[in-house]
PyMOL Python script that loads the backbone (N, CA, C, O; Angstrom):
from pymol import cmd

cmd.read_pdbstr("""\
ATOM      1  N   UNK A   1      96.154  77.544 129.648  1.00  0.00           N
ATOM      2  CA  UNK A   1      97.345  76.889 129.178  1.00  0.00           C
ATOM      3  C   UNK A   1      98.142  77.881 128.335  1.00  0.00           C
ATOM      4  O   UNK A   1      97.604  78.799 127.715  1.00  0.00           O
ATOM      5  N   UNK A   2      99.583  77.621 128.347  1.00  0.00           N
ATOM      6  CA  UNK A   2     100.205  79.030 127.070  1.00  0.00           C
ATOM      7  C   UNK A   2     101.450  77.908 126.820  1.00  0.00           C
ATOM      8  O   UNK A   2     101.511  76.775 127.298  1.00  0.00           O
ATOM      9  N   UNK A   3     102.248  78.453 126.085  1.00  0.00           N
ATOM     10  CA  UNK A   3     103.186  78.040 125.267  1.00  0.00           C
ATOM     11  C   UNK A   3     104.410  79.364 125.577  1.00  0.00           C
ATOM     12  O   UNK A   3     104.269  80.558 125.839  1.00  0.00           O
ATOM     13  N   UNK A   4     105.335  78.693 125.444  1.00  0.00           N
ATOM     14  CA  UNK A   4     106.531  79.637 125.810  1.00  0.00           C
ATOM     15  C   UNK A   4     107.851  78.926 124.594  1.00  0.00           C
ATOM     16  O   UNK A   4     108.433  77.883 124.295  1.00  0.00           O
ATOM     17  N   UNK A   5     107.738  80.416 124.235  1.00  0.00           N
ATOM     18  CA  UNK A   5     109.068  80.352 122.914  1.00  0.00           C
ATOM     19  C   UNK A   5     109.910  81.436 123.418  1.00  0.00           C
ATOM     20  O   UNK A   5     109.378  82.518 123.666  1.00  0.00           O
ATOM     21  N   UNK A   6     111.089  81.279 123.586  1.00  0.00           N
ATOM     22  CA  UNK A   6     112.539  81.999 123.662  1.00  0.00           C
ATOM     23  C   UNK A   6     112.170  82.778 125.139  1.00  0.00           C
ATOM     24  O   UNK A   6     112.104  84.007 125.171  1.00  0.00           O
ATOM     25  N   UNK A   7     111.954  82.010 126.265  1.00  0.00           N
ATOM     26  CA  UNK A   7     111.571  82.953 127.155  1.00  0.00           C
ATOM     27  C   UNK A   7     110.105  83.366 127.290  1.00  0.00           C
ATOM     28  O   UNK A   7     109.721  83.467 128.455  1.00  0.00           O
ATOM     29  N   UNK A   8     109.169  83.638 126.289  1.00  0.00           N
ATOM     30  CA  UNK A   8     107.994  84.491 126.012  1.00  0.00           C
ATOM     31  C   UNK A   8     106.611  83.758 126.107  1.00  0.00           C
ATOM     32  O   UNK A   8     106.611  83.027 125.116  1.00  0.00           O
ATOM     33  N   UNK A   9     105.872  83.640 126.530  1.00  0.00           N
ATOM     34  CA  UNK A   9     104.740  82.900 127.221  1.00  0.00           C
ATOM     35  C   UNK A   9     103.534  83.769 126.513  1.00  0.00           C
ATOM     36  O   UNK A   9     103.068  84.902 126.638  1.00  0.00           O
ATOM     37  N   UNK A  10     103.214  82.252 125.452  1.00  0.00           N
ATOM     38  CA  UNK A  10     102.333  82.732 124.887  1.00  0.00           C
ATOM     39  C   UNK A  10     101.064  82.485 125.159  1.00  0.00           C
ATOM     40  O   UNK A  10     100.903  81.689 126.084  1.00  0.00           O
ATOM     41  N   UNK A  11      99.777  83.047 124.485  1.00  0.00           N
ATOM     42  CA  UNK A  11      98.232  82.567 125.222  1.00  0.00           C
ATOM     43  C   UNK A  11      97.724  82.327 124.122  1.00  0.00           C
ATOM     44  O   UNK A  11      98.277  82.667 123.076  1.00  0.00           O
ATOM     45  N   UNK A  12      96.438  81.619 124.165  1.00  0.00           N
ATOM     46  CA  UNK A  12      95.947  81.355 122.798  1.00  0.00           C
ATOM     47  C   UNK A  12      95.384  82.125 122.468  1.00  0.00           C
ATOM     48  O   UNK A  12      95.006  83.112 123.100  1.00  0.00           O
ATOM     49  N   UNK A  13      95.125  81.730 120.951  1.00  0.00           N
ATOM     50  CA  UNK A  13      94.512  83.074 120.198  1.00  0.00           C
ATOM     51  C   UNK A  13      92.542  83.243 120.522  1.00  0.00           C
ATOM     52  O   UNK A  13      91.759  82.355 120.857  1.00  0.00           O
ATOM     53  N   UNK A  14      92.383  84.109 120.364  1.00  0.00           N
ATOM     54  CA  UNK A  14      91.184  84.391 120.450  1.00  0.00           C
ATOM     55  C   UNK A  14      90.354  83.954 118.979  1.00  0.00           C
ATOM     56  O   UNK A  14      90.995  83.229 118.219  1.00  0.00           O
ATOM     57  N   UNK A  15      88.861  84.394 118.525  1.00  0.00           N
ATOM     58  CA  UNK A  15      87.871  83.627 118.178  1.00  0.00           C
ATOM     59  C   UNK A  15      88.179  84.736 116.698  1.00  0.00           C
ATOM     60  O   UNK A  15      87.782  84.237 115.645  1.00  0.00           O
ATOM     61  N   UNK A  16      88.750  85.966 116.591  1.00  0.00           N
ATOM     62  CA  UNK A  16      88.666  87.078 115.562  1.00  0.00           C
ATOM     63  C   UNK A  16      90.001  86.707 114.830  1.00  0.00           C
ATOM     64  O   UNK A  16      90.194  87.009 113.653  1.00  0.00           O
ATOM     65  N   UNK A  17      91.019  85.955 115.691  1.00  0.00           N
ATOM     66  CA  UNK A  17      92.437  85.371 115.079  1.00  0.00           C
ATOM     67  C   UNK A  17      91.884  84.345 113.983  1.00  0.00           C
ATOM     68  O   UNK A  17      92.284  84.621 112.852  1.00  0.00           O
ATOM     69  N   UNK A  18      91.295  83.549 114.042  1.00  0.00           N
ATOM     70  CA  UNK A  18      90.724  82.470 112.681  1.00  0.00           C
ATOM     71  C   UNK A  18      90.708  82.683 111.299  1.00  0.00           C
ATOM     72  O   UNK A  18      89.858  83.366 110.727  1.00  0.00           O
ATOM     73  N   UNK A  19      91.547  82.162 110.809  1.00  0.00           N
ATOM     74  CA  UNK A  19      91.672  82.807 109.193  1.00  0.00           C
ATOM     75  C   UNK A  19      93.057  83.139 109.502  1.00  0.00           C
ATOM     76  O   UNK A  19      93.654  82.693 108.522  1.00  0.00           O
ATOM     77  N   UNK A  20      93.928  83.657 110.282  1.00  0.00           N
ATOM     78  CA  UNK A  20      94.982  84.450 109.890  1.00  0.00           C
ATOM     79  C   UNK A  20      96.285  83.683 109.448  1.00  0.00           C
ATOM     80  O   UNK A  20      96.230  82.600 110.029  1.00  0.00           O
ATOM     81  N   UNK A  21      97.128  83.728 108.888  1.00  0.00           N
ATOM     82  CA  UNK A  21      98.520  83.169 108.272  1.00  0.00           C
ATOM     83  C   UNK A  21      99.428  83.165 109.604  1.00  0.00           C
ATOM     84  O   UNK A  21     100.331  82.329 109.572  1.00  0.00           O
ATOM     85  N   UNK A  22      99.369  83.730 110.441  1.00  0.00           N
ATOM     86  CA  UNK A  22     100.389  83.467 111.724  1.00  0.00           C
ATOM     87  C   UNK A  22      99.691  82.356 112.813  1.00  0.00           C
ATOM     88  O   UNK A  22     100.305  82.520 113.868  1.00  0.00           O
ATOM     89  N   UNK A  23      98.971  81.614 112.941  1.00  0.00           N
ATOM     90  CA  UNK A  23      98.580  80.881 113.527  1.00  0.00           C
ATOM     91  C   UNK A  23      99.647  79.770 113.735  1.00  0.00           C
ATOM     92  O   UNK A  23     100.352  79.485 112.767  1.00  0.00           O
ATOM     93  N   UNK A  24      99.794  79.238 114.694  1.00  0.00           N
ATOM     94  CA  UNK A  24     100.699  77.895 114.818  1.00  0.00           C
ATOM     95  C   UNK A  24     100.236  76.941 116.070  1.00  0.00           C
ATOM     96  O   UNK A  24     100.168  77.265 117.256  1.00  0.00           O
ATOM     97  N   UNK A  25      99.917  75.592 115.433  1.00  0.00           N
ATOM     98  CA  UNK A  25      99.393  74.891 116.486  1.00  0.00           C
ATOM     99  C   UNK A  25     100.030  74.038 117.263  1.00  0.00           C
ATOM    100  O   UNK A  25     100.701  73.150 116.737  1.00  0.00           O
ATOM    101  N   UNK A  26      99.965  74.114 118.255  1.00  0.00           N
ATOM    102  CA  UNK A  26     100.993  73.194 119.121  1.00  0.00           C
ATOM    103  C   UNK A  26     100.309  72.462 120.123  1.00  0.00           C
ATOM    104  O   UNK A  26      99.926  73.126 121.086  1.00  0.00           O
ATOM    105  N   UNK A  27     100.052  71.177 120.120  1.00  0.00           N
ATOM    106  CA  UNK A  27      98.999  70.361 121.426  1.00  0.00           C
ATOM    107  C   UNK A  27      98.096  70.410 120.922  1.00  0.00           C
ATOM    108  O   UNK A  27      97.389  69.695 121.633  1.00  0.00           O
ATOM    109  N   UNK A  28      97.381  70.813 119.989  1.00  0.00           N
ATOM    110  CA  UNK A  28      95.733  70.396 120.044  1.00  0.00           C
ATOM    111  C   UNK A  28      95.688  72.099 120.405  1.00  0.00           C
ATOM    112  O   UNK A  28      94.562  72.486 120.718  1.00  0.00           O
ATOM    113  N   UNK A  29      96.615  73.005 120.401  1.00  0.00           N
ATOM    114  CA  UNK A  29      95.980  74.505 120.635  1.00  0.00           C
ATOM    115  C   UNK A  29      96.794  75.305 119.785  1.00  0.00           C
ATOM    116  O   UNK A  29      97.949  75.005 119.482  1.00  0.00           O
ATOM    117  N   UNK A  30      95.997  76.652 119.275  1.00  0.00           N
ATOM    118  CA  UNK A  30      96.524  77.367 118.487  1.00  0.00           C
ATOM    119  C   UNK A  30      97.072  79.043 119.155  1.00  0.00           C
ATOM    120  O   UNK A  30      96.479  79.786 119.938  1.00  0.00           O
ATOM    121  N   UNK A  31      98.449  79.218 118.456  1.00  0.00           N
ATOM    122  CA  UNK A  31      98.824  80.712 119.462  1.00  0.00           C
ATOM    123  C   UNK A  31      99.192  81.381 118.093  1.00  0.00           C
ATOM    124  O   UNK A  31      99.319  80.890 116.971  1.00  0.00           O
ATOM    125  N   UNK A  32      99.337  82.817 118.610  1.00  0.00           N
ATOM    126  CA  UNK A  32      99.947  83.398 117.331  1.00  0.00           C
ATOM    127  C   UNK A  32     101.261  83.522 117.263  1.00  0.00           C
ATOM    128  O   UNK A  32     101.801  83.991 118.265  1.00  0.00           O
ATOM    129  N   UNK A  33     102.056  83.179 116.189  1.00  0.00           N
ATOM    130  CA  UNK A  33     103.567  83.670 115.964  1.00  0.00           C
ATOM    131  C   UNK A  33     103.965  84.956 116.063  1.00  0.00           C
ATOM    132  O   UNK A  33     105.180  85.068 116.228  1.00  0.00           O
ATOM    133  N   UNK A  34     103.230  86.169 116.008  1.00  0.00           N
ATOM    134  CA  UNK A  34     104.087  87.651 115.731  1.00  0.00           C
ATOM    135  C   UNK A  34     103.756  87.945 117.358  1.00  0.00           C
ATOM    136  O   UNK A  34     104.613  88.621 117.926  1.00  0.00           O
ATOM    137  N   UNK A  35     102.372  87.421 118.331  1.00  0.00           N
ATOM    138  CA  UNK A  35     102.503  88.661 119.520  1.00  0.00           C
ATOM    139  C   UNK A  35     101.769  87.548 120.229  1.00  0.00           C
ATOM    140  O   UNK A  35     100.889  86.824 119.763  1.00  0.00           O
ATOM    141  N   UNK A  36     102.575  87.544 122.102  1.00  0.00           N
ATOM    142  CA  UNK A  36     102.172  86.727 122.813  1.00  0.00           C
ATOM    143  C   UNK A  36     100.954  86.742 123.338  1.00  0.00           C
ATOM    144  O   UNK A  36     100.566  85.690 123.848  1.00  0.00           O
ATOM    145  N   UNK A  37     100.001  87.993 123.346  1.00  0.00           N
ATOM    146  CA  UNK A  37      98.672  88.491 123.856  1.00  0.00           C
ATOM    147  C   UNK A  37      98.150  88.328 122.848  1.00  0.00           C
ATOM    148  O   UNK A  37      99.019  88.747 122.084  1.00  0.00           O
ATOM    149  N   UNK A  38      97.047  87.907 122.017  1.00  0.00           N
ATOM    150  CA  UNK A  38      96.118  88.587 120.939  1.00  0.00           C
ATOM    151  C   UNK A  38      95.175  88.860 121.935  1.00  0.00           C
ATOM    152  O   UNK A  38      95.051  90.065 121.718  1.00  0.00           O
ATOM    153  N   UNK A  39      94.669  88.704 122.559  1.00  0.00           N
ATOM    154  CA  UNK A  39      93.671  89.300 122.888  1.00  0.00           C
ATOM    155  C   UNK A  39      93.436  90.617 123.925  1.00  0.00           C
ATOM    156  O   UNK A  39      92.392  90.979 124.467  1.00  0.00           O
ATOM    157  N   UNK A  40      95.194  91.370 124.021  1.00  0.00           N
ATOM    158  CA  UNK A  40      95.516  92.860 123.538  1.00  0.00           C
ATOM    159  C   UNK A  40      95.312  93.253 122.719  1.00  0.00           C
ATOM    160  O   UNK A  40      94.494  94.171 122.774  1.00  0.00           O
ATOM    161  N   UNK A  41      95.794  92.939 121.554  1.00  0.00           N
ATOM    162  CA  UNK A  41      95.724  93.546 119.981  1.00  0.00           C
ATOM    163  C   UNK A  41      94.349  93.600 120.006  1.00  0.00           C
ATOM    164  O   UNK A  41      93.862  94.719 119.839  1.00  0.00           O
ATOM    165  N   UNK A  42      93.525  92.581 120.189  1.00  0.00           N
ATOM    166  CA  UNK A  42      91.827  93.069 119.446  1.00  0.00           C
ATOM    167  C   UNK A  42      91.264  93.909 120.614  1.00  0.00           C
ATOM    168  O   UNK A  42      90.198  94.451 120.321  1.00  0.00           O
ATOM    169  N   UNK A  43      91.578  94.080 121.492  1.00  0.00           N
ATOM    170  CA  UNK A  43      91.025  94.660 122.751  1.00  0.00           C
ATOM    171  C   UNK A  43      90.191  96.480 122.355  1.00  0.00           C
ATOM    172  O   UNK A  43      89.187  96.929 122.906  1.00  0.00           O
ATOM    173  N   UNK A  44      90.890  97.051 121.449  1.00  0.00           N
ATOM    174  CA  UNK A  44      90.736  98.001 120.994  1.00  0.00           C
ATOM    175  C   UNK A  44      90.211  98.187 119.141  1.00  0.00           C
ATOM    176  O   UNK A  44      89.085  98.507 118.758  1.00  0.00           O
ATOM    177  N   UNK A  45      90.785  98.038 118.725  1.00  0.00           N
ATOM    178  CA  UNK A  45      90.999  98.038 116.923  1.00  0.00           C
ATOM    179  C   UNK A  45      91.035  96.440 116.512  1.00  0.00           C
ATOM    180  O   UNK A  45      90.625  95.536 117.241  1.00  0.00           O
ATOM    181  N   UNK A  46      91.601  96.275 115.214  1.00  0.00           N
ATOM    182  CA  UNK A  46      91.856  95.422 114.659  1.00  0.00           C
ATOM    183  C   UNK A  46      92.894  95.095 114.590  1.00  0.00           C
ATOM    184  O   UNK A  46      93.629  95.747 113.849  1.00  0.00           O
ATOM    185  N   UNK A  47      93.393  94.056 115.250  1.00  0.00           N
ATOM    186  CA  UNK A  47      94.957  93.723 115.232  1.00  0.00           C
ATOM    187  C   UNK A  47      96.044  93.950 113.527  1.00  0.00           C
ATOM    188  O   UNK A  47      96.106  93.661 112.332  1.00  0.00           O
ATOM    189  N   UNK A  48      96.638  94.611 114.548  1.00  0.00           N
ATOM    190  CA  UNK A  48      97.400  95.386 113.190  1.00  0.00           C
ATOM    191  C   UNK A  48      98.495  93.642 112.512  1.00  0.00           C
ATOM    192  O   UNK A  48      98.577  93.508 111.291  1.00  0.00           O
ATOM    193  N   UNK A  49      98.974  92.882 113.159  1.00  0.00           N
ATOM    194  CA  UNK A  49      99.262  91.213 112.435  1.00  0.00           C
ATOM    195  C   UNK A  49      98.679  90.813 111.818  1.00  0.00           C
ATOM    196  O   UNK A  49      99.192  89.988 111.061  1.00  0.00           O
ATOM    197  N   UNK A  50      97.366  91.059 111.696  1.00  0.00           N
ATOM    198  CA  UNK A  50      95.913  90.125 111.409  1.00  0.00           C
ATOM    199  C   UNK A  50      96.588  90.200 109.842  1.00  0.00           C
ATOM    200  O   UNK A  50      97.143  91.244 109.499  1.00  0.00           O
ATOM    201  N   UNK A  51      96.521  89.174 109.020  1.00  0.00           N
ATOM    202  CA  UNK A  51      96.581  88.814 107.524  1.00  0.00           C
ATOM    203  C   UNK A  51      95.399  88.496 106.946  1.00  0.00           C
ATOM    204  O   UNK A  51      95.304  88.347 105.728  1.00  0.00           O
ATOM    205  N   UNK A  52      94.345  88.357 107.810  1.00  0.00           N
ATOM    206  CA  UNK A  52      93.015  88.090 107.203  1.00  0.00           C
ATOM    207  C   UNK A  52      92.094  89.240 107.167  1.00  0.00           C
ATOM    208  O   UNK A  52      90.938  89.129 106.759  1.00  0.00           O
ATOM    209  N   UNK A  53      92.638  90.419 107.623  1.00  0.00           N
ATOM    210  CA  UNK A  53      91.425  91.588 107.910  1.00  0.00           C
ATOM    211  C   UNK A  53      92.258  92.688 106.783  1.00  0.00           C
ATOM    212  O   UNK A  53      93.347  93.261 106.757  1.00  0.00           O
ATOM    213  N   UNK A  54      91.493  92.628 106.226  1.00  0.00           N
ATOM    214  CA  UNK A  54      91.789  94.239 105.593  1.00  0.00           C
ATOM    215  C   UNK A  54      91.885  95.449 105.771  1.00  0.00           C
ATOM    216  O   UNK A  54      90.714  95.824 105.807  1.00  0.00           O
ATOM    217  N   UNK A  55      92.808  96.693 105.968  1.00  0.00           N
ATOM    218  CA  UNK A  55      92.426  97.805 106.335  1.00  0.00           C
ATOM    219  C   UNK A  55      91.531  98.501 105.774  1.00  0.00           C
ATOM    220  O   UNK A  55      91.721  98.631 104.565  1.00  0.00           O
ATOM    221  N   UNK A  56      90.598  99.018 106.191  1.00  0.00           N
ATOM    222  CA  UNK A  56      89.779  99.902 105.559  1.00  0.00           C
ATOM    223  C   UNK A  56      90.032 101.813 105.716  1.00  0.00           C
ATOM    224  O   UNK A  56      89.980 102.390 106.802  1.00  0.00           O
ATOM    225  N   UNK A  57      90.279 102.465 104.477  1.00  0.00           N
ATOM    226  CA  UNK A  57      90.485 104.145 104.825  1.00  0.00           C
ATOM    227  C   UNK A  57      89.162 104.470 104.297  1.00  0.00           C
ATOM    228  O   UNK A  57      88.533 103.904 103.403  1.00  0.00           O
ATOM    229  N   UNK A  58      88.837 105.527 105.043  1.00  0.00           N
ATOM    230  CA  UNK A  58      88.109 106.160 105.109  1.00  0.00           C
ATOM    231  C   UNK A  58      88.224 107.421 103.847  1.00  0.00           C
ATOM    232  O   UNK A  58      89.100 108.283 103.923  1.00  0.00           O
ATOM    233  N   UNK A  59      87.272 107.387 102.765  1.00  0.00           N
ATOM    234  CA  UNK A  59      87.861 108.719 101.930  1.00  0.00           C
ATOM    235  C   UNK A  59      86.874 109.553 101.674  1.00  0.00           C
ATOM    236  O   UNK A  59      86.911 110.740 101.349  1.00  0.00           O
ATOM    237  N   UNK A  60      85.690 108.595 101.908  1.00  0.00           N
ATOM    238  CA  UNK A  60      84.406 109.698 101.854  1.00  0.00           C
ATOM    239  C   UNK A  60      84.252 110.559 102.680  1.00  0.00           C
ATOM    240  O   UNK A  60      83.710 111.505 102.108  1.00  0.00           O
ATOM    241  N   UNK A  61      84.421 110.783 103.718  1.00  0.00           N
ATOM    242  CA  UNK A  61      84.723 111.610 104.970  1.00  0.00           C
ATOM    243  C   UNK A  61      85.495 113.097 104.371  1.00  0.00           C
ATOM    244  O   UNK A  61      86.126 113.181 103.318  1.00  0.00           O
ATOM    245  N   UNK A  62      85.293 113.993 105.167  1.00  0.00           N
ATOM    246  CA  UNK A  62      86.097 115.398 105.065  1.00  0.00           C
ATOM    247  C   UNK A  62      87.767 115.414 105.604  1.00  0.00           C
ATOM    248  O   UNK A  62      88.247 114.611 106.403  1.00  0.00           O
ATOM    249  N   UNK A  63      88.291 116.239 105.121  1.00  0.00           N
ATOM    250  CA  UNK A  63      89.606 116.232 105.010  1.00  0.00           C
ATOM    251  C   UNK A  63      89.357 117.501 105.962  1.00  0.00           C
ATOM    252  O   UNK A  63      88.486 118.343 105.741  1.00  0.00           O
ATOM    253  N   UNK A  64      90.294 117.522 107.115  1.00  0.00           N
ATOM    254  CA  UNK A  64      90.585 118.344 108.050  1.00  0.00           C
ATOM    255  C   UNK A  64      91.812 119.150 107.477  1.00  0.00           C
ATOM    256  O   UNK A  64      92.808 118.669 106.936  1.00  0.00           O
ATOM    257  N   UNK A  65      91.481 120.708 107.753  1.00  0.00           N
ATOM    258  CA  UNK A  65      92.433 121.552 106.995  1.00  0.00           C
ATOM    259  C   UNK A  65      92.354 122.575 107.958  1.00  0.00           C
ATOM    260  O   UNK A  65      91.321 123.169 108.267  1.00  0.00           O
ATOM    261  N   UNK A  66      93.834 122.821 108.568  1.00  0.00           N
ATOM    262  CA  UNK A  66      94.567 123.712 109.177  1.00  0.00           C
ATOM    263  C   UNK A  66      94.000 125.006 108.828  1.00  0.00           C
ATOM    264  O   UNK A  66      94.077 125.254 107.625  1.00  0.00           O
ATOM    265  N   UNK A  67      93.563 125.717 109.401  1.00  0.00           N
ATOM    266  CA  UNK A  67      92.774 127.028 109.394  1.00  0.00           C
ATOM    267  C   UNK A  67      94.119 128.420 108.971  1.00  0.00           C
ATOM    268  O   UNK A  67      94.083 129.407 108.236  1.00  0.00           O
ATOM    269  N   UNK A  68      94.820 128.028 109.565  1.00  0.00           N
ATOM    270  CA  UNK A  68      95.933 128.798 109.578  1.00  0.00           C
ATOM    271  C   UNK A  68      96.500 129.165 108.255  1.00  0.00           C
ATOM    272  O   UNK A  68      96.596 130.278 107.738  1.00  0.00           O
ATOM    273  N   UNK A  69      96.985 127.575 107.660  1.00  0.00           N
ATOM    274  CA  UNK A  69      97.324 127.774 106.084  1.00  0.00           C
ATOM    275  C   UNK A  69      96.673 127.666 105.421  1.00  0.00           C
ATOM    276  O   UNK A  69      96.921 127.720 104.216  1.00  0.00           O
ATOM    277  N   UNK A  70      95.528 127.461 105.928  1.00  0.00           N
ATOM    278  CA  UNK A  70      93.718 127.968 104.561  1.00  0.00           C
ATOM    279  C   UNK A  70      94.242 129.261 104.381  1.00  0.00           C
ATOM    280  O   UNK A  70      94.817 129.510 103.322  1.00  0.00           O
ATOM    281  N   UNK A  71      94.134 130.124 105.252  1.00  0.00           N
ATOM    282  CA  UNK A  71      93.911 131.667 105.246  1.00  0.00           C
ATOM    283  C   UNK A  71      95.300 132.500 104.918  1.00  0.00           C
ATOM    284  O   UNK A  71      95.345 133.685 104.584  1.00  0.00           O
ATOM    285  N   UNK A  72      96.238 131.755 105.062  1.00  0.00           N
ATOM    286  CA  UNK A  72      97.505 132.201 104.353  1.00  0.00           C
ATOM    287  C   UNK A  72      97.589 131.486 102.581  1.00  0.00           C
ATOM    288  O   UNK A  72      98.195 132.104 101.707  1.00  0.00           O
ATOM    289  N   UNK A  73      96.907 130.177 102.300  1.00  0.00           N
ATOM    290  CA  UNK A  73      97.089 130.409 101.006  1.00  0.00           C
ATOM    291  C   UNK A  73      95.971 130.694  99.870  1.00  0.00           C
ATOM    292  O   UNK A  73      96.013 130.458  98.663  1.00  0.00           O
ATOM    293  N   UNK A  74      94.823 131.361 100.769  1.00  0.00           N
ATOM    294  CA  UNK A  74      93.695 132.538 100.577  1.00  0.00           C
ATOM    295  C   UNK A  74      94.596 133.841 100.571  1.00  0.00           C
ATOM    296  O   UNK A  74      94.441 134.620  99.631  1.00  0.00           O
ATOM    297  N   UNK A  75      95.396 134.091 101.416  1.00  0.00           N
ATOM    298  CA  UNK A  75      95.792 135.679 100.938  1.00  0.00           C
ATOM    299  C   UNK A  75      96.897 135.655  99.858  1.00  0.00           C
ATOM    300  O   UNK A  75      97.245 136.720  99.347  1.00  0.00           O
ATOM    301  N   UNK A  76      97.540 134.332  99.440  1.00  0.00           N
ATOM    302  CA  UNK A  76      98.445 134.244  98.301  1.00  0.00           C
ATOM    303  C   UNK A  76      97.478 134.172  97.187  1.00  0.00           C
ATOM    304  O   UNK A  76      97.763 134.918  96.251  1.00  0.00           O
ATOM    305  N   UNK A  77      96.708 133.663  97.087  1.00  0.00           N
ATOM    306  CA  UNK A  77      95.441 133.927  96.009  1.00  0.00           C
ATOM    307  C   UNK A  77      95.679 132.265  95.128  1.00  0.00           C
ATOM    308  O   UNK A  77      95.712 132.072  93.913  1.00  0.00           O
ATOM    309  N   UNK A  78      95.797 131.387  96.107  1.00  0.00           N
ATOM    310  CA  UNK A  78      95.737 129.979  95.712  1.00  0.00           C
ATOM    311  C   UNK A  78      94.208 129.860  96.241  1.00  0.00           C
ATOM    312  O   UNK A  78      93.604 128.791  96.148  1.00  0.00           O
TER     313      UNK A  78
END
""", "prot")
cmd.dss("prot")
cmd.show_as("cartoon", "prot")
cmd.util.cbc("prot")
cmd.orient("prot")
């Protein structure tokens, strides 16, 4: 079943959409307001709409540094 707003045919949300602030229910079914697929968006990552998921950065990890301007601001004597 989908829902169609302005032309755009929407599908329901998937099981990782729950919790989120864009939800809107229509019939007894729920779709998302910002994107007619969610279950593109989660297909890969974490849907970047999602209001319930937090981004997480990574900082403990190493910082990738250009070899090039290592060794040029090694010969400036930084």
């Amino acid at each position: 079943m989908s829902y169609v707003v302005n032309g755009v045919e929407c599908h329901p949300i998937v099981e990782k959409c729950n919790g989120c602030e864009r939800i809107k229910e229509v019939e007894a079914e729920k779709y998302c307001t910002s994107y007619p697929l969610p279950e593109k968006k989660w297909a890969h990552t974490v849907c970047n709409f999602a209001t319930h998921v937090k981004a997480t950065k990574d900082t403990g990890g190493k910082v990738k540094v250009n070899p090039l301007k290592a060794s040029k601001r090694a010969a400036r004597g930084r």
